[in-house]
C-alpha angles and dihedrals in degrees: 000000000000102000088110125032130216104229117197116200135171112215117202118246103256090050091044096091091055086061127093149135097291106027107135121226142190118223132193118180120194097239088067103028097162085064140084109200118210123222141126134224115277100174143022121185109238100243132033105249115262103228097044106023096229142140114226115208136181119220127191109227118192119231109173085154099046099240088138127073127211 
């Protein structure tokens, strides 16, 4: 099943407060430069992580063409 991906991110600290289920983002990837994909936060992790300071977070993408691969 690959209609919708599953997107990991790390968000800087000082971004991080800006960040949360919802949020909506737009996404472009270097394999299909001429397009702006659409998606929205789904997770966040609880705590920014110690070494980095960053926030991870997990986005749904759709996919409904399979441009995407998992």
């Amino acid at each position: 099943r690959v209609d919708r991906v599953r997107l990991s991110l790390y968000i800087p600290e000082v971004e991080a407060r800006f960040v949360r289920p919802g949020t909506p983002l737009n996404i472009t990837i270097t394999s299909l430069p001429d397009r702006t994909l659409k998606g929205s936060v789904a997770r966040t992790a609880a705590s920014l992580d110690n070494k980095n300071r960053t926030l991870l977070i997990e986005a749904d993408l759709p996919n409904a063409k399979g441009d995407l691969l998992p």
